[in-house]
N, CA, C and O of each residue as an XYZ file, in Angstrom:
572
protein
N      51.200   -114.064    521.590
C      51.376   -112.722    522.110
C      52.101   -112.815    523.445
O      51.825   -113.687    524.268
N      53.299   -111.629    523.685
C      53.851   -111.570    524.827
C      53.566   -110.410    525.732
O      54.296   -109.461    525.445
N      52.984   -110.234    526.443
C      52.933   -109.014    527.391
C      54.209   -108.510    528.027
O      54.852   -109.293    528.726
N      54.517   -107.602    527.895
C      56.346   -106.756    528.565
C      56.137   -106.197    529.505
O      54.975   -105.931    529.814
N      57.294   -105.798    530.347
C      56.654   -104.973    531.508
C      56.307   -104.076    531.318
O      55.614   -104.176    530.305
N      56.319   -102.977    531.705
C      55.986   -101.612    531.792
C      57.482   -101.083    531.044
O      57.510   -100.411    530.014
N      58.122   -101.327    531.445
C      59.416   -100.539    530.905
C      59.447   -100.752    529.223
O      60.105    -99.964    528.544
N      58.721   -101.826    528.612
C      58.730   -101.742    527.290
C      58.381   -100.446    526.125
O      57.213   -100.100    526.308
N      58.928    -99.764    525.175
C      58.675    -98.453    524.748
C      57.515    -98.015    523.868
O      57.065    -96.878    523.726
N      57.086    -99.273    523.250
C      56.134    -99.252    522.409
C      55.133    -99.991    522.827
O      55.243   -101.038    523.466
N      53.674    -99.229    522.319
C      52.426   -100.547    522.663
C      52.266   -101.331    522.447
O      51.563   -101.955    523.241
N      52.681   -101.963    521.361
C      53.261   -103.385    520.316
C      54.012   -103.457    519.634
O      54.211   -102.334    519.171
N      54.713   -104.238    519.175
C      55.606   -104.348    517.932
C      55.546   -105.679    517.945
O      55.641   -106.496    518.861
N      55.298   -105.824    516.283
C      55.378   -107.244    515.332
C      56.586   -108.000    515.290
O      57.730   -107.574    515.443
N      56.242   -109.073    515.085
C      57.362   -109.791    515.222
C      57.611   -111.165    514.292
O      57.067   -111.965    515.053
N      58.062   -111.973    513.169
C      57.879   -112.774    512.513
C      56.427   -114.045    513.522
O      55.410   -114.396    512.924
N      56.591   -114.297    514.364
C      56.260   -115.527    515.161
C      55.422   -115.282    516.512
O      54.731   -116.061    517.169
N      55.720   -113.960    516.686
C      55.115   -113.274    517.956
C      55.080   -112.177    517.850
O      55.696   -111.504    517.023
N      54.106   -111.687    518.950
C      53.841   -110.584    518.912
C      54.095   -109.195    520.394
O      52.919   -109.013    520.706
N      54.420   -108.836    520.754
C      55.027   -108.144    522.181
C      54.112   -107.199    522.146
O      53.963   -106.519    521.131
N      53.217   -106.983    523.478
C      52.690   -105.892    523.759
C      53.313   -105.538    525.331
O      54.063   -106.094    526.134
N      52.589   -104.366    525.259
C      52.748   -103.668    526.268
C      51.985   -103.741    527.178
O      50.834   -103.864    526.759
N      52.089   -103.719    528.744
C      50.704   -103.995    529.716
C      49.846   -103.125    530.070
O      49.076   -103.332    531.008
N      49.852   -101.780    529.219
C      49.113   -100.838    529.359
C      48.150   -101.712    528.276
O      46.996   -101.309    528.425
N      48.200   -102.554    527.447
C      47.494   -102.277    526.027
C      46.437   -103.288    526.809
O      45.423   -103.185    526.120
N      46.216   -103.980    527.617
C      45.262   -105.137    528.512
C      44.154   -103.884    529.757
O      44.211   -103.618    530.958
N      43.498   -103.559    528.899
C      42.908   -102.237    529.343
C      41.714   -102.976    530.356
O      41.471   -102.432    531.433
N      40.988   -104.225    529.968
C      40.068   -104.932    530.630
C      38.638   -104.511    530.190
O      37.602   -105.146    530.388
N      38.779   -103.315    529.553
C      37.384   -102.985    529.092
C      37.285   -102.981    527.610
O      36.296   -102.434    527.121
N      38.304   -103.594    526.710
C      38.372   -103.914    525.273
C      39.024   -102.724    524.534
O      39.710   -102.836    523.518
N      38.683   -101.412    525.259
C      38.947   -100.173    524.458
C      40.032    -99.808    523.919
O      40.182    -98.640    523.560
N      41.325   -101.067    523.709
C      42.817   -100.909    523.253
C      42.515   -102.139    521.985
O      43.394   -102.508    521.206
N      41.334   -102.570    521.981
C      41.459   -104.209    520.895
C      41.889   -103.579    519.700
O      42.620   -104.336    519.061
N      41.692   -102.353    519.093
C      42.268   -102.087    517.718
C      43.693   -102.035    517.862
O      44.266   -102.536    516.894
N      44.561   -101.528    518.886
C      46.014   -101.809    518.903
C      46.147   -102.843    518.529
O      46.589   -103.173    517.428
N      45.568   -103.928    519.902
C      46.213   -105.238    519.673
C      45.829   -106.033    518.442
O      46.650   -106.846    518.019
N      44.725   -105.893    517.854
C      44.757   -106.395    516.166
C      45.669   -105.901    515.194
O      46.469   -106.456    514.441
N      45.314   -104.587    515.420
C      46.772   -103.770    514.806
C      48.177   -104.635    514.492
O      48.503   -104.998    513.362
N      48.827   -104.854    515.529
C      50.200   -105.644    515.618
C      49.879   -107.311    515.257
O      50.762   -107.987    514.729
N      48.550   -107.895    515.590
C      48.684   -109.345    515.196
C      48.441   -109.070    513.541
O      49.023   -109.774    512.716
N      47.667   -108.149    513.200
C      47.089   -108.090    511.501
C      48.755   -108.059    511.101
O      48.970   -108.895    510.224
N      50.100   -107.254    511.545
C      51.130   -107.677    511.046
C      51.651   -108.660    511.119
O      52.875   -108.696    510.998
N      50.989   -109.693    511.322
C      51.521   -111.045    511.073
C      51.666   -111.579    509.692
O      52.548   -112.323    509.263
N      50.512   -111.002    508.992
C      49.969   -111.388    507.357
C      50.322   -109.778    506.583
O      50.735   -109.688    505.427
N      50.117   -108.848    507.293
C      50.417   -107.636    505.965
C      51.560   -106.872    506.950
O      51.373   -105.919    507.706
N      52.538   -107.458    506.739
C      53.843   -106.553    507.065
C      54.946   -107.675    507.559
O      56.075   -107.278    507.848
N      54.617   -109.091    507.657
C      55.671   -110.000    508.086
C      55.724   -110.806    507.249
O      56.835   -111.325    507.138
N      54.622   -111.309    506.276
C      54.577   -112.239    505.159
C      54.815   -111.146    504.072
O      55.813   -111.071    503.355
N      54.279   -110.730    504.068
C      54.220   -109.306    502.330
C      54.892   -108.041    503.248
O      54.213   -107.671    504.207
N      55.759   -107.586    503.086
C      56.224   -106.319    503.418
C      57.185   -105.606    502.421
O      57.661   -106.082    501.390
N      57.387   -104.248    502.993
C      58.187   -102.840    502.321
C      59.871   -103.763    501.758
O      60.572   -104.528    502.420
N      60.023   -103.342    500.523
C      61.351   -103.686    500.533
C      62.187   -102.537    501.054
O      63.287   -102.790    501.544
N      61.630   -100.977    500.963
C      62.440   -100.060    502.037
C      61.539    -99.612    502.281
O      60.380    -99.933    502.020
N      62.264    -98.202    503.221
C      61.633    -97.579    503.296
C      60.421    -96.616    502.986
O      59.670    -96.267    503.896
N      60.235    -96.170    501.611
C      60.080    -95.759    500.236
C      58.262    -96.585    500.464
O      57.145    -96.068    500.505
N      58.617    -97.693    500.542
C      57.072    -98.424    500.620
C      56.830    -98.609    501.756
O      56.294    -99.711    501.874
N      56.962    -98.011    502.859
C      56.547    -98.090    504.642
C      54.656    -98.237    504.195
O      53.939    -98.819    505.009
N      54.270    -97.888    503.396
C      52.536    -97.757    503.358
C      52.351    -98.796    502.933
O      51.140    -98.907    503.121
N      52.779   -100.001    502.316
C      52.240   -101.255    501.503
C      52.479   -102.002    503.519
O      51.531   -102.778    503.641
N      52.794   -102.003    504.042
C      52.941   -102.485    505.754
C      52.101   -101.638    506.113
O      50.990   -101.906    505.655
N      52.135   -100.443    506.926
C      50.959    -99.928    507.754
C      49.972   -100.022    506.998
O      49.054   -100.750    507.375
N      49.867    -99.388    505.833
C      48.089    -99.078    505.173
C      47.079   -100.306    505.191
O      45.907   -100.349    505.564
N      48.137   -101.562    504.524
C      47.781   -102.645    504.918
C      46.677   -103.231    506.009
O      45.546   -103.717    505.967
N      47.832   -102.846    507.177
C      47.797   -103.430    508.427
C      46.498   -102.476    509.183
O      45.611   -102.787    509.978
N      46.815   -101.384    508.617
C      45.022   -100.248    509.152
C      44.117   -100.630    509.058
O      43.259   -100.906    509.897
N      44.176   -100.789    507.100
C      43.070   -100.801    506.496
C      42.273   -102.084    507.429
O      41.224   -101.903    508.047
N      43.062   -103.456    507.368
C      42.591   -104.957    507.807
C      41.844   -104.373    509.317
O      40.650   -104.489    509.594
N      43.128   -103.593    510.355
C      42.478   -103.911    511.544
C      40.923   -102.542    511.801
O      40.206   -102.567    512.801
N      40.786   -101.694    510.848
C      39.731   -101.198    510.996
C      38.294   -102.294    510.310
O      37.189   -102.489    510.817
N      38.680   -102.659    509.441
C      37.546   -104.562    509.140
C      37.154   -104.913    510.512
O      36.085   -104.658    511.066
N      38.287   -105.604    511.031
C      38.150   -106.039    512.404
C      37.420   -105.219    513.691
O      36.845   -105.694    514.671
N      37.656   -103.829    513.325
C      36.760   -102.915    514.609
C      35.293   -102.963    514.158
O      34.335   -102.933    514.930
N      35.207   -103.064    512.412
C      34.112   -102.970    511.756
C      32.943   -104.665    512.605
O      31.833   -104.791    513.121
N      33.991   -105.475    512.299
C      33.161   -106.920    512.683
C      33.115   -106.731    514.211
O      32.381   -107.525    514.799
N      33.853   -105.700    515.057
C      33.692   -106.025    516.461
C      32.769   -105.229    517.167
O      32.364   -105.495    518.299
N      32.321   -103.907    516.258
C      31.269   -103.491    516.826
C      30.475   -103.163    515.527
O      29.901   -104.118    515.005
N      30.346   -101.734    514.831
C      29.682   -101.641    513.455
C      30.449   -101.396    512.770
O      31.639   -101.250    513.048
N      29.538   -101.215    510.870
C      30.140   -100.671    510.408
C      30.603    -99.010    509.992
O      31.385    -98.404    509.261
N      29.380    -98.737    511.150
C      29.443    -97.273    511.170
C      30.975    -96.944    511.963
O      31.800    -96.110    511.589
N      31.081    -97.831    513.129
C      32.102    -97.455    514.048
C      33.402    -97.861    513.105
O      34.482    -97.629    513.648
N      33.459    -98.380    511.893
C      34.892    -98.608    511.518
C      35.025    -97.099    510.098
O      36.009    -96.652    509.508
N      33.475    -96.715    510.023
C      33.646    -95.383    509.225
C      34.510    -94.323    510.154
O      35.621    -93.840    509.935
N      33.702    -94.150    511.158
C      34.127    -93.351    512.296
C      35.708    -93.526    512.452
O      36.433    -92.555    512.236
N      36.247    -94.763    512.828
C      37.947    -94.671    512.768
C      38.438    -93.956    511.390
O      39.275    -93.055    511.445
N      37.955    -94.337    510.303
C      38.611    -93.813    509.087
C      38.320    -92.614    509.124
O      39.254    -91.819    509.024
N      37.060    -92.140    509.265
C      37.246    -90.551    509.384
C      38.365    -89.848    510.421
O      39.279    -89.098    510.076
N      38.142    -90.159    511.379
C      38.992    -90.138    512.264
C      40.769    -89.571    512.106
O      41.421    -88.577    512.424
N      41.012    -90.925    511.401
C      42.556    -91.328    510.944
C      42.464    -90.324    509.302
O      43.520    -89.944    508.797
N      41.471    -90.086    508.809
C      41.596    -88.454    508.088
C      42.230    -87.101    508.641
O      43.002    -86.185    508.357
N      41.449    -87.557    509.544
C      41.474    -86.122    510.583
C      43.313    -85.786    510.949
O      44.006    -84.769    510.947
N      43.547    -87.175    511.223
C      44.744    -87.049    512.074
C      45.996    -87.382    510.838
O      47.167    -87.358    511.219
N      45.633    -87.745    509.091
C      46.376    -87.688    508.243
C      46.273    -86.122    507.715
O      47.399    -85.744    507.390
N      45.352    -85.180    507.543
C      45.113    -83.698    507.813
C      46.371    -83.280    508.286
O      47.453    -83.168    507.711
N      45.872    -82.983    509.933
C      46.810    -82.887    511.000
C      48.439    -83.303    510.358
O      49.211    -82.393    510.057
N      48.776    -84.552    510.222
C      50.289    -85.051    509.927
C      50.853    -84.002    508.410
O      51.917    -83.452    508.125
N      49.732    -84.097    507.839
C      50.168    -83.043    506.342
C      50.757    -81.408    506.507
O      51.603    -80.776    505.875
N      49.586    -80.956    508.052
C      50.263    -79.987    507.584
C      51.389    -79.143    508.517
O      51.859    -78.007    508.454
N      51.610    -80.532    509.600
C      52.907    -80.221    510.547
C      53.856    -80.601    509.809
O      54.917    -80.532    510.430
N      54.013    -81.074    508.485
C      55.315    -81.286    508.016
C      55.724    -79.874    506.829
O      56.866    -79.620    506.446
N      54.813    -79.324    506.538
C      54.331    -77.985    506.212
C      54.664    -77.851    504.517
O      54.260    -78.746    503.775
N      55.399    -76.719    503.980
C      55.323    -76.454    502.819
C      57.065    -76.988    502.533
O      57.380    -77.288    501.382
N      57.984    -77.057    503.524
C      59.301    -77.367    503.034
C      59.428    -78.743    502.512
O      60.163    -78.971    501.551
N      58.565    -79.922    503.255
C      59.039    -81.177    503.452
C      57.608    -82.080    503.032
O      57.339    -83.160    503.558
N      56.857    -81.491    502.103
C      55.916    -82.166    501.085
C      56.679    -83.493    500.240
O      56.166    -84.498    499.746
N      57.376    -83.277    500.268
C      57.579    -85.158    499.843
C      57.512    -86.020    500.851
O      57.332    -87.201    500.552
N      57.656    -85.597    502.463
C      57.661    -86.670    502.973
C      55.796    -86.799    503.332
O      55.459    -87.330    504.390
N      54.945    -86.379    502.559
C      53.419    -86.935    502.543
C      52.671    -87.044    501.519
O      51.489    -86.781    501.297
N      53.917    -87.671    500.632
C      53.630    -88.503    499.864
C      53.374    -89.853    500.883
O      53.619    -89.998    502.080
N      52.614    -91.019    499.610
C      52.154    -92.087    499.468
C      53.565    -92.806    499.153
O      53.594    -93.912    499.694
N      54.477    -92.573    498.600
C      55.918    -93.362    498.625
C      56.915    -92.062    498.476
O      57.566    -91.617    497.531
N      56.760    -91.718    499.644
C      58.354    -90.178    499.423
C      59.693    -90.945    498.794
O      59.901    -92.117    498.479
N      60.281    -90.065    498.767
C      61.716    -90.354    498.519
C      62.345    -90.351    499.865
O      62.463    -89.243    500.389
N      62.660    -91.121    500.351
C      63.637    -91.519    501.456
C      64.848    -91.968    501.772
O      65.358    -92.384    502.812
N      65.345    -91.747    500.279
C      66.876    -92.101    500.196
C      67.681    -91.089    501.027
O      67.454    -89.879    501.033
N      68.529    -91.635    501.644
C      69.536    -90.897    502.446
C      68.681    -90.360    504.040
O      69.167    -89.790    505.016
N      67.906    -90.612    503.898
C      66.924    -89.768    505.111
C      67.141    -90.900    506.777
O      67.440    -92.083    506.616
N      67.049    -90.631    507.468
C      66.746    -91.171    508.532
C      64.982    -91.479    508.897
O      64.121    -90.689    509.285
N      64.892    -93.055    508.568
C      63.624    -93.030    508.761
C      62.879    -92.587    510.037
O      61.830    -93.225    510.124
N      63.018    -91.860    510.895
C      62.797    -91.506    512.009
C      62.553    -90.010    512.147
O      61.886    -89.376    512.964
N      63.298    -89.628    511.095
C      62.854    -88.201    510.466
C      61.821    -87.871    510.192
O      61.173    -86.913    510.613
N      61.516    -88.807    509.294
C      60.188    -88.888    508.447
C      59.156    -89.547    508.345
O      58.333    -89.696    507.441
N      59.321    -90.135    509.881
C      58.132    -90.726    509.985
C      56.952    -89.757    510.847
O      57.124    -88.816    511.622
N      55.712    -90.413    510.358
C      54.726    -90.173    510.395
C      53.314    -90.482    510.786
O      53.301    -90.974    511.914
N      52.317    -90.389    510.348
C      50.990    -91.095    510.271
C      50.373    -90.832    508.629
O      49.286    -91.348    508.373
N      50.955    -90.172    507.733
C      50.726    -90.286    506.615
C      51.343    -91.667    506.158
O      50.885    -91.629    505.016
N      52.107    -92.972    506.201
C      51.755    -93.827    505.446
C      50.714    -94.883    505.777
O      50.105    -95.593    504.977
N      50.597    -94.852    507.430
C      49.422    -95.684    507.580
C      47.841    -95.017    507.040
O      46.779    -95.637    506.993
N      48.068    -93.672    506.690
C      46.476    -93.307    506.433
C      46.081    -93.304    505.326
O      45.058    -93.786    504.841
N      47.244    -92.515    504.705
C      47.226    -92.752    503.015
C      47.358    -94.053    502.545
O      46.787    -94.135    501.457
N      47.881    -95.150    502.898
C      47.553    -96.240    502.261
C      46.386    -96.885    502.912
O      45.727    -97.547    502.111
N      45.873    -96.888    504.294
C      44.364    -97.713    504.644
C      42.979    -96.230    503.683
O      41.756    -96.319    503.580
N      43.653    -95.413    503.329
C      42.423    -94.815    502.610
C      42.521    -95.290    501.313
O      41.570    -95.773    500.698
N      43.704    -95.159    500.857
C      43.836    -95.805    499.514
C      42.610    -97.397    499.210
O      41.627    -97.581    498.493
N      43.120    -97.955    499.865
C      42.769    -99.453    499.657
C      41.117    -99.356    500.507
O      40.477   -100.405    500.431
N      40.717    -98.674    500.958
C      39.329    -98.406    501.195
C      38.515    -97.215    500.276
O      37.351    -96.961    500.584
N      39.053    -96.616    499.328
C      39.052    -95.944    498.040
C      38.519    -96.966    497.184
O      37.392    -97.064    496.699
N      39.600    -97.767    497.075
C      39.410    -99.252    496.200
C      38.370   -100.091    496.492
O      38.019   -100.718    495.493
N      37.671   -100.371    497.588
C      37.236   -101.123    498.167
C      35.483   -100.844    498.140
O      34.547   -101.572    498.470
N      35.541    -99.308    497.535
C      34.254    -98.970    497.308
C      33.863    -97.857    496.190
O      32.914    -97.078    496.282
N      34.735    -97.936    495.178
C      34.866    -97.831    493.638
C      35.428    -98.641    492.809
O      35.354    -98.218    491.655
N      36.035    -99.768    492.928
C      36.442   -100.356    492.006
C      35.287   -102.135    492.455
O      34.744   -102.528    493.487
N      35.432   -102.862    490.646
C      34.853   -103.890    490.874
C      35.489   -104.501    490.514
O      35.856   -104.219    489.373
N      36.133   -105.818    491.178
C      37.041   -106.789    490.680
C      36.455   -108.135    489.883
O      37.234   -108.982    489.447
């Protein structure tokens, strides 16, 4: 992990080999550790296995949620990693219905994103819809 200065734009971003945070994210009282798992969990679900486009942006974040809410789960309970998922409901809610009744494909689980500017259409619906997905799975299905 690399810490950036302040002038860096994002709180983390992944990186094949490393990882760059930001020096806001070194809070001293732990209360940023789901970021920073966040960006190392993309070491294994979004740098080894990732999106071939855009189209699959949720097989990377949902991934990378689903794992680092485990991790909030093992770092305090498992009530407190229910609590994030409810949470990240709340705020996949919220993302559904600021994109409103015109632009319902982009909250889908794999929109169509051909021709689009991914920046358009991005969101918090693929990290939620896919860490709910795979926590759907995780407590109805038996492998």
């Amino acid at each position: 992990m690399v810490v950036l200065p302040g002038s860096f734009p994002f709180g983390g971003m992944e990186n094949v080999q490393l990882t760059f945070l930001s020096k806001s994210l070194i809070a001293g009282d732990r209360s940023l550790a789901t970021v920073v798992a966040h960006e190392i969990v993309h070491s294994w679900a979004g740098n080894l296995v990732t999106n071939k486009s855009w189209t699959d942006f949720w097989l990377n974040e949902g991934f990378t949620v689903y794992i680092e809410r485990l991790i909030a789960g093992a770092l305090a309970t498992e009530a407190y990693r229910h609590f994030e998922i409810y949470l990240g409901y709340q705020g996949l809610v919220k993302a559904v219905a600021e994109f409103g009744e015109s632009n319902k494909e982009y909250t889908k689980l794999q929109p169509n994103t051909d021709g689009k500017d991914p920046d358009e259409v991005f969101s918090r619906v693929p990290y939620e819809k896919g860490s709910l997905l795979l926590f759907h799975l995780e407590h109805h299905c038996t492998f």
